[in-house]
Wavefront OBJ file of the C-alpha trace (Angstrom):
o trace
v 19.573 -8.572 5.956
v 16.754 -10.766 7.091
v 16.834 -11.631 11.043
v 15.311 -13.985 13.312
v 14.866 -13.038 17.387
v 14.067 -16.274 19.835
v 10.627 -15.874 21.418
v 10.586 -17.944 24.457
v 6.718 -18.289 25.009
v 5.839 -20.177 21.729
v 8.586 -22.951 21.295
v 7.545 -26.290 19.758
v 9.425 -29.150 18.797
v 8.304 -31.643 16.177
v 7.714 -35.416 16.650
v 6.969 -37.570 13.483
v 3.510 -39.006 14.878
v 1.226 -37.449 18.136
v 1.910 -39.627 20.994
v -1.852 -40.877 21.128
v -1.860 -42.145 17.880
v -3.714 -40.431 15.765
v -1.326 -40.088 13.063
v -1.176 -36.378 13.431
v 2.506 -34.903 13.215
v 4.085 -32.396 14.522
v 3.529 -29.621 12.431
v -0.247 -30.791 12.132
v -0.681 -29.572 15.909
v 1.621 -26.473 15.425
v -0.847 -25.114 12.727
v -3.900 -25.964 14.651
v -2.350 -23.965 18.082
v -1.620 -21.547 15.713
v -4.302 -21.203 14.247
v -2.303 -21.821 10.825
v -3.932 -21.689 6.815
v -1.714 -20.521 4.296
v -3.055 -18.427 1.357
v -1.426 -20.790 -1.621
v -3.708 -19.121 -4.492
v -1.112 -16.197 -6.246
v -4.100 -14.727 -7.442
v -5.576 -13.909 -4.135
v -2.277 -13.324 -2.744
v -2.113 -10.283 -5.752
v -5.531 -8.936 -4.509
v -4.603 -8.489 -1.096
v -1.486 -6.570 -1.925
v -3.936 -4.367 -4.456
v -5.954 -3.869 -1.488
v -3.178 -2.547 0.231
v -1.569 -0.464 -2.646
v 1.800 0.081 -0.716
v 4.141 2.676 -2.032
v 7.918 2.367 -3.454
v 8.505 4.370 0.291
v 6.160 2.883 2.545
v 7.517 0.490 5.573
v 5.008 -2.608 5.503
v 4.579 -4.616 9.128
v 3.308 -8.470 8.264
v 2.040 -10.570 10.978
v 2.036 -14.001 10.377
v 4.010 -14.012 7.427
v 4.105 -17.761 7.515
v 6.555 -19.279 4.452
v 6.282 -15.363 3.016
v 4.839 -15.458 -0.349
v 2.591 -12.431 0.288
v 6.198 -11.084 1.983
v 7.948 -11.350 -1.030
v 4.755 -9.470 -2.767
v 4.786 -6.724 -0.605
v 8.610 -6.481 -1.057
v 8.451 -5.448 -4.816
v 5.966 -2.804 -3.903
v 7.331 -1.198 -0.980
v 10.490 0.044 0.507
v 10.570 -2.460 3.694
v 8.792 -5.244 5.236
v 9.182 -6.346 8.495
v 7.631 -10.010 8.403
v 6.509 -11.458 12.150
v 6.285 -15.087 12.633
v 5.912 -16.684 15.519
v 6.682 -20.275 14.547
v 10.037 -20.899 14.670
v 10.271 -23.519 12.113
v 8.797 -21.225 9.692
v 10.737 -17.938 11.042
v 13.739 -19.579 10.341
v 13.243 -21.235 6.607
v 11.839 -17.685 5.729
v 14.855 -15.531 7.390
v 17.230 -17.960 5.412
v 14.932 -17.640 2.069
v 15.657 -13.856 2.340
v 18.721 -13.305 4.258
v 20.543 -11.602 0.888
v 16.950 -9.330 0.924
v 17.818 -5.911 2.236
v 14.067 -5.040 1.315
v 12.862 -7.671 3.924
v 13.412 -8.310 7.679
v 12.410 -11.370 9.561
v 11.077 -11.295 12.999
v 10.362 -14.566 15.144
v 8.069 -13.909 17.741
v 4.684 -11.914 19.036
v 3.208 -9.096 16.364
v 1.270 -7.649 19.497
v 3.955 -7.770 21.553
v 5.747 -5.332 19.230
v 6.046 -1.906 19.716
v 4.793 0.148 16.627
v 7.360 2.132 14.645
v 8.295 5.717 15.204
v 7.091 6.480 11.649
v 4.177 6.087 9.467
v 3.717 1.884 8.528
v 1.196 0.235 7.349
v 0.031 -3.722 8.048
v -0.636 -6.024 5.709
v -1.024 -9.871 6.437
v -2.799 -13.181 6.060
v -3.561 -13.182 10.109
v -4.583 -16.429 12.444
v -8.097 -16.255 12.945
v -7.326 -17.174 16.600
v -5.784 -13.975 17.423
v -7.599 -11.403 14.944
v -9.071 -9.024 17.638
v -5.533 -8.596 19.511
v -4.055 -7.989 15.935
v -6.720 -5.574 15.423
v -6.374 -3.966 18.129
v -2.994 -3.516 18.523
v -3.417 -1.736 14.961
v -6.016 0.761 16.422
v -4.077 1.665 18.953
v -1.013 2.536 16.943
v -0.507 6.327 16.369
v 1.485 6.080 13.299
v -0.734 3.234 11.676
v -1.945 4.960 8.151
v -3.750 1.482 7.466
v -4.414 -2.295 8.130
v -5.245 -4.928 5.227
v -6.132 -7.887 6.703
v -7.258 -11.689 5.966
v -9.586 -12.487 8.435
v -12.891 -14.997 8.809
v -15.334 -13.023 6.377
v -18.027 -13.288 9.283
v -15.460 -11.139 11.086
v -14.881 -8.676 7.935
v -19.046 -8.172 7.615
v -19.309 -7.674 11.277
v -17.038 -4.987 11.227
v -17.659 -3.206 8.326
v -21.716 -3.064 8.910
v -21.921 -5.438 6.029
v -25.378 -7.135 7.641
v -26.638 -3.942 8.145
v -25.475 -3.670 11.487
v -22.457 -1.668 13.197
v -20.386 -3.199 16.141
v -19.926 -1.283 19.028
v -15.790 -1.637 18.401
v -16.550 0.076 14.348
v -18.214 2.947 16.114
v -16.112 4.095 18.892
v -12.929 3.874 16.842
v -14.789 5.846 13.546
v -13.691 9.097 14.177
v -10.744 8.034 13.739
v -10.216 4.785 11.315
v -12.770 3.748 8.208
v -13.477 -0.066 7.934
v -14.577 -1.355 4.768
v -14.389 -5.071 2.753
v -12.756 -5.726 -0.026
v -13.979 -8.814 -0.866
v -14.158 -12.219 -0.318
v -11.597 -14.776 -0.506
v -12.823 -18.333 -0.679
v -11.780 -21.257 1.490
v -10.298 -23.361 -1.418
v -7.194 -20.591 -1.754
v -5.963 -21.896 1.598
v -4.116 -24.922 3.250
v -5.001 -26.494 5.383
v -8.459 -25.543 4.004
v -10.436 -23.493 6.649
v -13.903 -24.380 7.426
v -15.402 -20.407 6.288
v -14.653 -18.374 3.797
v -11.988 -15.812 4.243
v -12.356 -11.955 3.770
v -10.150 -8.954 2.844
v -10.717 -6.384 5.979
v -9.173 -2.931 4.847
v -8.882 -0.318 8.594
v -7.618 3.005 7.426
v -6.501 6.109 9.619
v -8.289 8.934 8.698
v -5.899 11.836 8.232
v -7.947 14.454 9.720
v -10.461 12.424 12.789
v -13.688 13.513 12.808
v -13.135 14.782 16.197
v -10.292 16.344 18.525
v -8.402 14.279 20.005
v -9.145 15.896 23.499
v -13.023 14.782 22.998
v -12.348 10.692 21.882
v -12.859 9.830 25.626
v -15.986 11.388 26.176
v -17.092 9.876 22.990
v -16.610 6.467 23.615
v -18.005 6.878 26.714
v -21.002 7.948 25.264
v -20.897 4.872 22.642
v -20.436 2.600 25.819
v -23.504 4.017 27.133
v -25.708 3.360 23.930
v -24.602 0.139 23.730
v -25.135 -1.310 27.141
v -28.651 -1.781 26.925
v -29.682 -0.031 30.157
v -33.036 1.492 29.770
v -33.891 -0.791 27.090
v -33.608 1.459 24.113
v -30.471 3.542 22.864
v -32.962 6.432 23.605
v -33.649 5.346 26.837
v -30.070 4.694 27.673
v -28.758 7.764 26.735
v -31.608 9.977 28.769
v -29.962 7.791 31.613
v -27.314 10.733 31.153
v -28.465 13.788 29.178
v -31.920 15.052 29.497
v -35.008 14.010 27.529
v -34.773 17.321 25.484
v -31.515 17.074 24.492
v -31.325 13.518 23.601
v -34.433 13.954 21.478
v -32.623 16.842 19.722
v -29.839 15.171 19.059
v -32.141 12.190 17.262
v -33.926 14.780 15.100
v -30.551 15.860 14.322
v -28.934 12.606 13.040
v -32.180 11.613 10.877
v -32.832 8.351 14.023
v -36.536 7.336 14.856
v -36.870 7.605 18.622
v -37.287 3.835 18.774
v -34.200 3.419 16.793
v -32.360 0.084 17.546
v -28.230 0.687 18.444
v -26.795 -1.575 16.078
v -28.824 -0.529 12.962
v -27.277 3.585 13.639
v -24.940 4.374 11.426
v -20.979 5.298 12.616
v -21.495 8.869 11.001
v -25.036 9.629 13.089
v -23.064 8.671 16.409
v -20.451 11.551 15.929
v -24.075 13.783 15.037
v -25.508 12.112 18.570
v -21.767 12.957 20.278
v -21.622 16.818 18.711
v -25.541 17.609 19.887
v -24.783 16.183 23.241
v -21.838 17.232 23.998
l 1 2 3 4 5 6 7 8 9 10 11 12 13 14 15 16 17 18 19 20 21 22 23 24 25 26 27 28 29 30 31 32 33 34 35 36 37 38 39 40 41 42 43 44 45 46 47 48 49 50 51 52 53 54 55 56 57 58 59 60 61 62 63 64 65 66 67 68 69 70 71 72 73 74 75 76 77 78 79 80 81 82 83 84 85 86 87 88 89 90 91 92 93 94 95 96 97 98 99 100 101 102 103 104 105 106 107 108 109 110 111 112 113 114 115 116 117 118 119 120 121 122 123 124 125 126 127 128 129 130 131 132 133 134 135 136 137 138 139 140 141 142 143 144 145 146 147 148 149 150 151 152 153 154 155 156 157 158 159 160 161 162 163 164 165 166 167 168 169 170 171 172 173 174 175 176 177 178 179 180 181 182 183 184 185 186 187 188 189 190 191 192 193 194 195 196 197 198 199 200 201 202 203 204 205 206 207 208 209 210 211 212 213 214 215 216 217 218 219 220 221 222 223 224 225 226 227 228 229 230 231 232 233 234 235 236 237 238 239 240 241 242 243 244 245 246 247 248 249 250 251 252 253 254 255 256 257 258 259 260 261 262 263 264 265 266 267 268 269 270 271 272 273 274 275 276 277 278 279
């Protein structure tokens, strides 16, 4: 049976025309706090759930589930979704939509203010561009995540997934642990209200073995920290600030980099090559 919990922080109430005029209603400003644009297009809607490929026994968390179509998608693929929406309005004409739907629970309120369940879920979801690195990160720091499919600005999606040819420093500390590719790109036209950029299907998935021990993640993201802060002026430079010359020169040779190798153009995998020869 479908639910609907009060979340204090993010009440609005709806007035027919803004108060300065400008013709805008109510809902108008709710979408634009919250960052609102609804994937309409059924087509795209189908890609993102093929993206996802959830199982007849997988449990599927949806943030910003919105009026639920791509809810009621992932509900004939998978054994549960748990849809978050933190517009009322919407929380409540979706909960009522599905209240006779065992396969699908509504949530009003916060995604990241959600604790993440006790057994292996994936995420799926259509996400405000607004909040996309909370969202994110929320996901990488959930233990029983096994992977995130997500709608986000495509700028965001090719940042992430080294798509320019260059890796963010957030892609490379959490890599030993989650892949990050795109799945392609979903164009502005499949949304309402239409976005100003094109949209992009982000795919985050937990590696079931990590490329290294648990135990070791902090000293390795310590040493990705260091790379990327610039001190010294080179990533060789600013991790001799740490390790000596020999070793750090070693550790190059090892993962293929030219000495004067710039940080953003090394590759995820040669950073766990840098991290095993230094450490």
């Amino acid at each position: 049976m479908a639910r609907s919990f009060a979340h204090g922080n993010h009440s609005h109430t709806q007035k027919k025309v803004r108060a300065d005029g400008g013709g805008r209603t109510g809902r108008d400003q709710a979408r634009r706090v919250l960052s609102q644009n609804f994937m309409i297009d059924p087509r795209e809607i189908d890609r993102v759930v093929a993206a996802a490929a959830p199982e007849p026994g997988d449990l599927v968390l949806e943030p910003g589930a919105g009026e639920g179509p791509l809810t009621r998608a992932l509900a004939d693929r998978c054994r549960k979704v748990i849809a978050y929406e933190i517009d009322p309005l919407l929380a409540g004409r979706l909960a009522a939509r599905t209240r006779d739907d065992d396969r699908i629970e509504v949530v009003r309120g916060d995604f990241t203010a959600a604790g993440a369940p006790a057994e292996p879920f994936a995420v799926v979801g259509n996400i405000p561009y607004a909040v996309t690195a909370r969202i994110v990160d929320w996901c990488l720091r959930a233990r029983n995540l096994t992977s995130a499919t997500l709608v986000t600005q495509l700028e965001y999606a090719r940042k992430r997934t080294g798509d320019y040819g260059r890796w963010s420093m957030l892609t490379v500390a959490s890599w030993p642990r989650h892949t990050w590719h795109l799945h392609g790109v979903i164009d502005r036209a499949a949304f309402r209200p239409v976005p100003g950029v094109d949209s992009a299907i982000l795919r985050i998935r937990r590696r079931p073995a990590g490329l290294l021990p648990p135990e070791a993640m902090a000293a390795y993201r310590d040493l990705v920290e260091l790379g990327f802060s610039g001190l010294g002026g080179t990533l060789r430079a600013s991790l001799r600030r740490r390790h000596p010359a020999a070793e750090v020169d070693a550790a190059f040779a090892e993962a293929g980099l030219d000495p004067d190798s710039v940080v953003a153009h090394v590759h995820p995998d040669q950073w766990v090559t840098l991290f095993g020869r230094l450490h």
